[in-house]
Structure formats: structure tokens, C-alpha cells
C-alpha positions as CSV (number, residue, x, y, z in Angstrom):
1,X,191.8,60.0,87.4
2,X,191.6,63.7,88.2
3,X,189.5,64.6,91.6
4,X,188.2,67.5,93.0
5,X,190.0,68.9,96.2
6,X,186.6,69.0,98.2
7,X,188.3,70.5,101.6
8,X,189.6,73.5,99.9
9,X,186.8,73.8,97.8
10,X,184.3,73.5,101.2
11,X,186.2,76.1,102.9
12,X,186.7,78.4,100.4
13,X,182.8,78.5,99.5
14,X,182.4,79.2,103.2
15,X,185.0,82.1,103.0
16,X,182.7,83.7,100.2
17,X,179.5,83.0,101.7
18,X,180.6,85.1,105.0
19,X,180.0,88.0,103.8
20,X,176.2,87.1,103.7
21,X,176.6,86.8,107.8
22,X,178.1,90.1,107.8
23,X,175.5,91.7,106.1
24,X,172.4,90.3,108.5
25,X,174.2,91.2,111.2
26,X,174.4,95.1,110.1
27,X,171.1,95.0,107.4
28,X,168.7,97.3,109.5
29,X,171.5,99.8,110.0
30,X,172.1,100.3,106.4
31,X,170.2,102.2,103.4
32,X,168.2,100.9,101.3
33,X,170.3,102.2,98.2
34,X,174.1,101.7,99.2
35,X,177.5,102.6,97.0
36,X,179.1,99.3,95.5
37,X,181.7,100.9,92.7
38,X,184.2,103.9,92.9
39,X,186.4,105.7,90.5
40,X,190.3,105.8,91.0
41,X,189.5,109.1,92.7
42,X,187.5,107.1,95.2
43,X,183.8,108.9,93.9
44,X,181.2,106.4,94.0
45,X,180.2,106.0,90.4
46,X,177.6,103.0,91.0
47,X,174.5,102.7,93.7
48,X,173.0,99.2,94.4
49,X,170.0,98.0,96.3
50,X,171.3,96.4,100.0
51,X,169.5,92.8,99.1
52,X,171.8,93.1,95.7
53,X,175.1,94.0,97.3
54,X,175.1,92.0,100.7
55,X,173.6,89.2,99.2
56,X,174.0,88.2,95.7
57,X,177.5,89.6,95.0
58,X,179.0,86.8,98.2
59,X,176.6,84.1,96.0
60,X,178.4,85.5,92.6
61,X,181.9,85.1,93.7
62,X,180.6,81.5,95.2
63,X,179.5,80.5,92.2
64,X,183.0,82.1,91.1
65,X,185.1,80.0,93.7
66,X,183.2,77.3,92.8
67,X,184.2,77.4,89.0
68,X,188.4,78.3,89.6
69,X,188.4,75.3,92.0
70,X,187.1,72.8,89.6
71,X,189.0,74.3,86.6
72,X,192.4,74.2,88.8
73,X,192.0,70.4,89.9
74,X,190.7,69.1,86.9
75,X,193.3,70.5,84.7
76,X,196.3,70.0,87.4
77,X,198.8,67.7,87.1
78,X,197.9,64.4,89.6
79,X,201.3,63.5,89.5
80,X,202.4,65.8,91.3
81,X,201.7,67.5,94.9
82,X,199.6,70.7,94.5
83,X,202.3,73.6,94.7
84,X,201.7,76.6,96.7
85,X,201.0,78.4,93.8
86,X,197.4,76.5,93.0
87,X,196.5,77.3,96.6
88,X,197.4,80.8,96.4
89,X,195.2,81.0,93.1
90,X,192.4,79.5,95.0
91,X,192.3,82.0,98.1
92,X,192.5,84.9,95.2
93,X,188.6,85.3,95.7
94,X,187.6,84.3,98.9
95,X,189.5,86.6,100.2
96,X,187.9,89.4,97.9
97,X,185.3,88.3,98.4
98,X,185.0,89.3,102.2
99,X,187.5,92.6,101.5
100,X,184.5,93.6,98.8
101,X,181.9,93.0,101.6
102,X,183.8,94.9,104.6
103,X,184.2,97.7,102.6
104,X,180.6,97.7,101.0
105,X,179.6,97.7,104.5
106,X,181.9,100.4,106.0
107,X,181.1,102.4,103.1
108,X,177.0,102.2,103.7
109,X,177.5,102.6,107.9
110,X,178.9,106.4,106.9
111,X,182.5,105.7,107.5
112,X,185.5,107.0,105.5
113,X,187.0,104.3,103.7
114,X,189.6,104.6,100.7
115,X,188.8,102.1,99.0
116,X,191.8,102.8,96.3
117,X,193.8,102.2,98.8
118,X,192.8,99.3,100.3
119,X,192.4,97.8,96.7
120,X,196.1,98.1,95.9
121,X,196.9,97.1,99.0
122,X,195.0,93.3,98.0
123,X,196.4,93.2,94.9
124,X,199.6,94.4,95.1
125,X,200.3,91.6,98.3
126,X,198.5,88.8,95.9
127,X,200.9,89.8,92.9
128,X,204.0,89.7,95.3
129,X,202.9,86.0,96.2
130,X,202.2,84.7,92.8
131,X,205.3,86.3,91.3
132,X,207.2,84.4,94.2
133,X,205.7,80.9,93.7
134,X,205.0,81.2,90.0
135,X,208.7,80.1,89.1
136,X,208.2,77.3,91.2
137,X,205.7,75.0,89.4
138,X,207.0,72.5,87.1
139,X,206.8,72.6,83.3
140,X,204.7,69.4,83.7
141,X,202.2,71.1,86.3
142,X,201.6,74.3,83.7
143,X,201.4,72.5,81.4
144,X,198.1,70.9,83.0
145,X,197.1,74.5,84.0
146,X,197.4,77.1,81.7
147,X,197.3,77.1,77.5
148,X,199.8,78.5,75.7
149,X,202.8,76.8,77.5
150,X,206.3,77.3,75.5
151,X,206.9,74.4,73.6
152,X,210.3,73.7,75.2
153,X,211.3,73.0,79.2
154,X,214.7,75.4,78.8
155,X,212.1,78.0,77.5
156,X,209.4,77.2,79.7
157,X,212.0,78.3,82.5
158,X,213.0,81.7,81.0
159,X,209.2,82.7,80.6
160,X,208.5,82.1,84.3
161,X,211.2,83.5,85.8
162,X,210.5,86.7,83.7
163,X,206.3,86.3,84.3
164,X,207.3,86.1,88.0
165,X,210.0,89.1,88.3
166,X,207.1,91.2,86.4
167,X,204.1,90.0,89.2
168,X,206.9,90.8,92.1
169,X,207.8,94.0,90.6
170,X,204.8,95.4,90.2
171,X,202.9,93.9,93.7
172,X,205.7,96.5,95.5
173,X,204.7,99.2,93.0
174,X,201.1,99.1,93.8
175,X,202.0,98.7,97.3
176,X,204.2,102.2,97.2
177,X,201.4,103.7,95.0
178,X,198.9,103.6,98.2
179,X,201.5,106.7,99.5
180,X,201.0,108.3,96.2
181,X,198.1,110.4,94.3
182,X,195.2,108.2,92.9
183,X,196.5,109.2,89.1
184,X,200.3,107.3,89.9
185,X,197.9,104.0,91.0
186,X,196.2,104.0,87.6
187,X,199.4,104.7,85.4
188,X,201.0,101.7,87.4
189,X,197.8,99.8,86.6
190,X,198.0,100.8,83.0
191,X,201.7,99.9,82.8
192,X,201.5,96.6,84.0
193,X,198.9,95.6,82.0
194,X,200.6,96.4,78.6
195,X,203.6,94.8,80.2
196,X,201.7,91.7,81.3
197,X,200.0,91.7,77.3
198,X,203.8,92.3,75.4
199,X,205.3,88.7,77.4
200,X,201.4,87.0,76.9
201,X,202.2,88.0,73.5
202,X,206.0,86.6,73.7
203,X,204.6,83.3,75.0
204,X,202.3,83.0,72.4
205,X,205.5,83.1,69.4
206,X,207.2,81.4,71.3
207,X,204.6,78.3,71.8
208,X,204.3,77.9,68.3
């Protein structure tokens, strides 16, 4: 029988819902109408009312959390212990979650805050950590997690160890890009997507 992993999932919801703590704490000393979006060249391209932004955003990614923890225990493998990878996958958005928030915040108080830097700097450490524990779930334990899986264990092996060189990879290039011009950030992005879509589609031939 599959079960839910209730601790994580409790703490984790916490995690998300801290930002609303934040966000009393500073509400009077923020406009009404604060800055929650920015373009690669860190211009705030979208305004949001405070209630909206400290608020409902922490009770979206909850609702978020909520939905990744219950997708990732119920299609797990019960067999087997929960690999680091799972938990990794599980911390992906409380810890946005409160990153989002701190810098909403920062932003609205009138203090400079690159926020393209601080976003490559999040993602680029999550790649780097997925990349490394990736290749070290078990055919048996994907194949309880994600759909396609290739149809064979040898093969199963060859795709992870390539799907986790490609997160590791690119987690140090976004890392390096934070030294770099806005413009190198969004070609790395736009790289490593149409990376990340050829092997999706190489998995795909190769399940069937």
C-alpha cells in the first residue's frame, strides 16, 4: 500500500507558508502596488497588489507543495528507501518559495536586488544536486516516478547517467553566468532547454 510521507509533507507546507509571516511583519512598510516579475535585464515587467504577492503566491506554491508531495509518494517505489533524489525534488519549492518572497520583499522596501542573479544562483545549485543524485535511483524506483522509462535496465542506465552529466553541466554554467551579462544567462537557458528536449526526445524512441 502506498502512504503519504506526512513529516516531509508538514514541514515543507510550513516552509511555503513562511513567507506569509514575512510579509506581516514588513506589510505597513510596503506599497500598495509592488514589482513581482522582471525581465532577464532585471526591469520589472509586472506590478501586483501587496495582499496578492505576500499572500496568495506562499498559499499557490502550498497548494503546489502539496500536489509534488502526493504525486512523488504515491507513484514511488514502497520497496525501496526514498533516495535522496525524491527529497531533493520535494525541497525544489519550498525553498522558492521563501527565495520568491525575500526578494518580493527586498524589492518593494527600495533595495537593489538582482534578481537574475540570485535566480541562477537557485537553480543552477538545484541542477548540480539533481544531476548528482539522479544516476542514483534504481530502474525499479523511476520507474514508479516518471513515464517514459526506457524499456530496458542496461538502457535505463545510459539515459541517466547522460540526463545527470547534462543537469551537472549546466547547474555550473548558470552558476558562472551570474559573473556574466544578463544576455549569456538567457542563451545558457535557451541551450539547455533544447538540450534537455533532444535526450526527452531520445528517451521517448527509445521506450518504445
Amino acid at each position: 500500500m502506498k502512504k503519504i510521507d506526512w513529516k516531509i509533507l508538514s514541514l515543507t507546507v510550513i516552509v511555503c507558508l513562511l513567507p506569509i509571516l514575512f510579509g506581516t511583519v514588513f506589510y505597513q512598510k510596503m506599497p500598495e502596488i509592488i514589482p513581482i516579475h522582471f525581465n532577464i535585464n532585471n526591469e520589472v515587467d509586472r506590478y501586483s497588489s501587496k495582499n496578492f504577492a505576500l499572500f496568495a503566491i506562499p498559499v499557490l506554491m502550498t497548494i503546489l507543495q502539496i500536489f509534488c508531495c502526493v504525486i512523488c509518494d504515491w507513484r514511488g517505489s514502497q520497496e525501496n528507501s526514498k533516495p535522496k533524489f525524491v527529497a531533493i525534488v520535494k525541497w525544489i519549492v519550498p525553498v522558492l518559495s521563501v527565495v520568491v518572497s525575500v526578494i518580493t520583499i527586498s524589492v518593494a522596501l527600495g533595495n537593489e536586488v538582482d534578481v537574475r542573479k540570485w535566480i541562477m544562483l537557485v537553480i543552477g545549485i538545484l541542477w548540480v544536486l539533481i544531476g548528482n543524485y539522479l544516476p542514483k535511483m534504481s530502474y525499479e524506483q523511476m520507474k514508479g516516478m516518471i513515464h517514459p522509462v526506457p524499456k530496458s535496465e542496461s538502457s535505463y542506465k545510459i539515459v541517466v547517467r547522460m540526463l545527470g552529466y547534462t543537469f551537472v553541466i549546466f547547474g555550473f554554467i548558470l552558476l558562472i553566468t551570474i559573473l556574466a551579462k544578463p544576455i549569456i544567462s538567457f542563451i545558457a537557458i535557451l541551450i539547455m532547454v533544447i538540450v534537455l528536449l533532444i535526450e526527452t526526445i531520445l528517451i521517448s524512441t527509445n521506450h518504445k
